[in-house]
Backbone as CSV, one residue per row, in Angstrom:
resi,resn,N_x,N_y,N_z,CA_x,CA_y,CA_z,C_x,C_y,C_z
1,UNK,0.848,-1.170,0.000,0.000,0.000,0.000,0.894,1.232,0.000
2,UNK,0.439,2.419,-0.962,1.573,3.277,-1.108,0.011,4.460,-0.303
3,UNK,0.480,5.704,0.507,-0.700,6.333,0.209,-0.097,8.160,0.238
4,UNK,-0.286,8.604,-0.168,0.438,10.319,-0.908,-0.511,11.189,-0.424
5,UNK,-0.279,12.352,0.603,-0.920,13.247,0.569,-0.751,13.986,-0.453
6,UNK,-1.817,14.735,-1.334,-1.711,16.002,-2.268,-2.031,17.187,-1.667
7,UNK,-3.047,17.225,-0.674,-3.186,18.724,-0.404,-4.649,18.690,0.818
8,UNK,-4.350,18.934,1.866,-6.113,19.145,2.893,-5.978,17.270,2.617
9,UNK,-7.613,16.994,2.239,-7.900,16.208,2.638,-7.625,15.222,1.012
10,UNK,-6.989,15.659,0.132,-7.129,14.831,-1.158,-5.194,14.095,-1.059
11,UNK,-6.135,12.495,-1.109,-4.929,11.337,-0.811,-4.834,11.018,-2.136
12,UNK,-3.917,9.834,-3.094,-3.284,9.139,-3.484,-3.729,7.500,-3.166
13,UNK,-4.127,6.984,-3.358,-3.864,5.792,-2.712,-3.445,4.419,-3.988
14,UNK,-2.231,3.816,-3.748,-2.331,2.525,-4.432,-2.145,1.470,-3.593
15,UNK,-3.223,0.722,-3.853,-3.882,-0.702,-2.490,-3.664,-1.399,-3.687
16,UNK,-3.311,-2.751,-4.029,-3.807,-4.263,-4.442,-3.725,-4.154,-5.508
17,UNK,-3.163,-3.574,-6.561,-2.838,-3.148,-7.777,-3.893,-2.010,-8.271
18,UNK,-4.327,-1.166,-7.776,-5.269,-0.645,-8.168,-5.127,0.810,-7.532
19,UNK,-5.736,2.122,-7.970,-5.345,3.554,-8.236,-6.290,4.486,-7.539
20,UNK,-6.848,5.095,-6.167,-7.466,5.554,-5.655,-6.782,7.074,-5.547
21,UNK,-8.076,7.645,-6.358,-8.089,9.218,-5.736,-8.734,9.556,-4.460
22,UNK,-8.772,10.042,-3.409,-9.493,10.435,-2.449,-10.090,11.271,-2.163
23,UNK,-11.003,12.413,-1.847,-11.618,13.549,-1.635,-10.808,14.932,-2.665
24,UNK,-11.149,14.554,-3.574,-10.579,15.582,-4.893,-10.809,16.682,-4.373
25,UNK,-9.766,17.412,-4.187,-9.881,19.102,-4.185,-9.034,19.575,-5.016
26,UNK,-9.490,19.930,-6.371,-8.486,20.403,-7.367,-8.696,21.868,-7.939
27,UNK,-9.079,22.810,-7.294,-8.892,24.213,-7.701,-7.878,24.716,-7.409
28,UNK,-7.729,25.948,-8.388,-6.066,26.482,-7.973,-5.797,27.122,-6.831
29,UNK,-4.630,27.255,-6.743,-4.165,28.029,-5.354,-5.180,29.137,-5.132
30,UNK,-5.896,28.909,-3.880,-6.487,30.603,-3.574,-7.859,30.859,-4.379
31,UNK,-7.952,30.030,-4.579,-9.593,29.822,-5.669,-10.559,30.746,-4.839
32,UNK,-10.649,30.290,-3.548,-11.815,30.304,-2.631,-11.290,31.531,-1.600
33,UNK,-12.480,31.713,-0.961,-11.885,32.772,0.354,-12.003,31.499,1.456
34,UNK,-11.214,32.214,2.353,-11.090,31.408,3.803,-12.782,30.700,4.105
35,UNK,-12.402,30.022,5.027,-13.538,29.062,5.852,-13.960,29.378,6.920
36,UNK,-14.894,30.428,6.669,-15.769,31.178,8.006,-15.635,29.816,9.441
37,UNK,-15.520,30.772,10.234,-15.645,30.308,11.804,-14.283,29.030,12.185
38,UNK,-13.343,29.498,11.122,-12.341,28.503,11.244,-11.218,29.804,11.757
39,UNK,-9.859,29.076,12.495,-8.707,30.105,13.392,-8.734,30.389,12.454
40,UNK,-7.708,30.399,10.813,-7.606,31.535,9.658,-8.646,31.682,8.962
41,UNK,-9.455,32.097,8.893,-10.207,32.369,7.854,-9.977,33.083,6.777
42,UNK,-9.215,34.289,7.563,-8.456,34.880,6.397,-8.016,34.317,4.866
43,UNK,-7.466,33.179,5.261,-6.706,32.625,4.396,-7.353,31.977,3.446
44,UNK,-7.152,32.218,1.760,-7.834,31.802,0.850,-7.795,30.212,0.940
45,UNK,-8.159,29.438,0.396,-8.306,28.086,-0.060,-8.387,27.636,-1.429
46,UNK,-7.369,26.660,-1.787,-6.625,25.774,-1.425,-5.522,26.444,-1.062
47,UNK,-4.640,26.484,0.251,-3.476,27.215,0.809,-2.579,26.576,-0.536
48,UNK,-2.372,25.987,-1.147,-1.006,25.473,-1.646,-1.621,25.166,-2.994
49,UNK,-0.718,24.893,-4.097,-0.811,24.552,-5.538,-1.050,22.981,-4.966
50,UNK,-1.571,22.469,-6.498,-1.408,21.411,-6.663,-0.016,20.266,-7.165
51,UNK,0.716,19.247,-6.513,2.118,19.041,-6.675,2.107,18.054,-7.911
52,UNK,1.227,18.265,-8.289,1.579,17.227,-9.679,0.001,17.783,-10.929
53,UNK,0.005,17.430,-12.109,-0.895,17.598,-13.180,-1.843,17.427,-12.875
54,UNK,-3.036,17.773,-13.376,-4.203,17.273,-13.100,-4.434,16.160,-13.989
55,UNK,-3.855,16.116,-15.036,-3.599,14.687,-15.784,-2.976,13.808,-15.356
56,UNK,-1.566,13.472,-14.199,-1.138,12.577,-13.516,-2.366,12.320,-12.420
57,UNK,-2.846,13.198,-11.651,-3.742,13.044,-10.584,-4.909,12.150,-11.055
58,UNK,-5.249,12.516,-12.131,-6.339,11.624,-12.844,-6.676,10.209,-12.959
59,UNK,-5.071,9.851,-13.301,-4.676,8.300,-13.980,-4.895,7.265,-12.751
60,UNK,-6.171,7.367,-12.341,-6.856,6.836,-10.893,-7.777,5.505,-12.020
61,UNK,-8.077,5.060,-10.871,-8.998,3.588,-11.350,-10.591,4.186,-10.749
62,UNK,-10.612,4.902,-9.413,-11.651,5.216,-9.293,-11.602,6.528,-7.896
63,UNK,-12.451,7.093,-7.921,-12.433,8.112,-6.876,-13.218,7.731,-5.289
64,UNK,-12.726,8.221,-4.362,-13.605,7.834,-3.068,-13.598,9.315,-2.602
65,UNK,-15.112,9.393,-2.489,-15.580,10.637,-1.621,-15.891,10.305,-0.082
66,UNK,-15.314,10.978,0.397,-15.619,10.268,1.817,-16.983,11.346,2.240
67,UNK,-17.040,12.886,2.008,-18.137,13.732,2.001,-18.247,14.155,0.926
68,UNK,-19.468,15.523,0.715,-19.196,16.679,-0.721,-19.351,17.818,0.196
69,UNK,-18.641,17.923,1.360,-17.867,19.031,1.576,-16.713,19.910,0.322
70,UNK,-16.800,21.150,0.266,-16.115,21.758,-0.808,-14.577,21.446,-0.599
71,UNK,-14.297,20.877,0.152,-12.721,20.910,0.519,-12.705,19.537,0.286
72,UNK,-13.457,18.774,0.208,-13.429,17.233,-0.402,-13.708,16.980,-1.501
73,UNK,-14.403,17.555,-2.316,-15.530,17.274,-3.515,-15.697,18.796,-4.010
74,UNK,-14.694,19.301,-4.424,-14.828,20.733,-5.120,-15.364,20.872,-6.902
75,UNK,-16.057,22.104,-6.979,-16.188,22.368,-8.425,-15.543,21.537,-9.363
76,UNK,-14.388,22.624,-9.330,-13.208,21.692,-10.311,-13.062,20.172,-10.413
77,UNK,-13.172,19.569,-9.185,-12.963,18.038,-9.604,-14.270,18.124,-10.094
78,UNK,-15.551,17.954,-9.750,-16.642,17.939,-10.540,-16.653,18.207,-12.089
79,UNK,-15.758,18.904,-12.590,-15.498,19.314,-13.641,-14.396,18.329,-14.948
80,UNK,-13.149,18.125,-14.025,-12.032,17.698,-14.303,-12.190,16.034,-14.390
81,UNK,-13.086,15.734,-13.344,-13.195,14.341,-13.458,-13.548,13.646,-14.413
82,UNK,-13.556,12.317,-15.013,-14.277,11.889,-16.838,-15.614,11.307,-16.025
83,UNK,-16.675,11.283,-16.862,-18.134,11.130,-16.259,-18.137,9.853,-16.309
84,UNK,-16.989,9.375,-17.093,-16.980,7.770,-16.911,-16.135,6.942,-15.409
85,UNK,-15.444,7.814,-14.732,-15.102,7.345,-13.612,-15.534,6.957,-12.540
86,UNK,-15.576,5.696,-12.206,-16.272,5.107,-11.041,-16.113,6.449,-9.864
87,UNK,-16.745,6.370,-8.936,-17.206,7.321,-7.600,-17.620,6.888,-6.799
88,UNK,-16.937,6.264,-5.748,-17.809,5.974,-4.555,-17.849,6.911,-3.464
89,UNK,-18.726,6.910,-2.959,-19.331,7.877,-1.717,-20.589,7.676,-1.027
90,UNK,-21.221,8.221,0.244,-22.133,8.004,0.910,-23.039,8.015,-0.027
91,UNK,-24.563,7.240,0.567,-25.483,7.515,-0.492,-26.365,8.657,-0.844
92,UNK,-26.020,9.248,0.390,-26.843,10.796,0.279,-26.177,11.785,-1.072
């Protein structure tokens, strides 16, 4: 099992021969304003770039949403993702 933080809450994961994205947050640096009622709020969101392509990040077998909190399940991945990619997540 290999598992890679990218950024907040979006992992990497390779389990059993197989390619897990985790809670996609792929907008650019600073997309967003801070996160009301949090210590910085100030601070835009996503604090940091993304450390690799959004085309390497992609080359996943399938995605796991653990919520669709915006910091898990943002626009952009909504966007970026292929409509053909498996998605698992709660059923709500």
């Amino acid at each position: 099992m290999k598992l890679t933080q990218i950024r907040n809450a979006t992992l990497k994961l390779n389990y059993a021969g197989a390619t897990f994205l985790i809670d996609p947050m792929l907008a650019e640096k600073e997309a967003w304003e801070g996160f009301a009622g949090t210590a910085r709020s100030w601070l835009r969101n996503p604090m940091v770039s993304l450390p690799l392509s959004l085309e390497a990040l992609l080359e996943v077998d399938a995605v796991i949403v653990t919520h669709t909190h915006s910091d898990h399940w943002d626009e952009a991945a909504q966007r970026h993702i292929p409509k053909d990619m498996p998605i698992y997540t709660q059923n709500l």
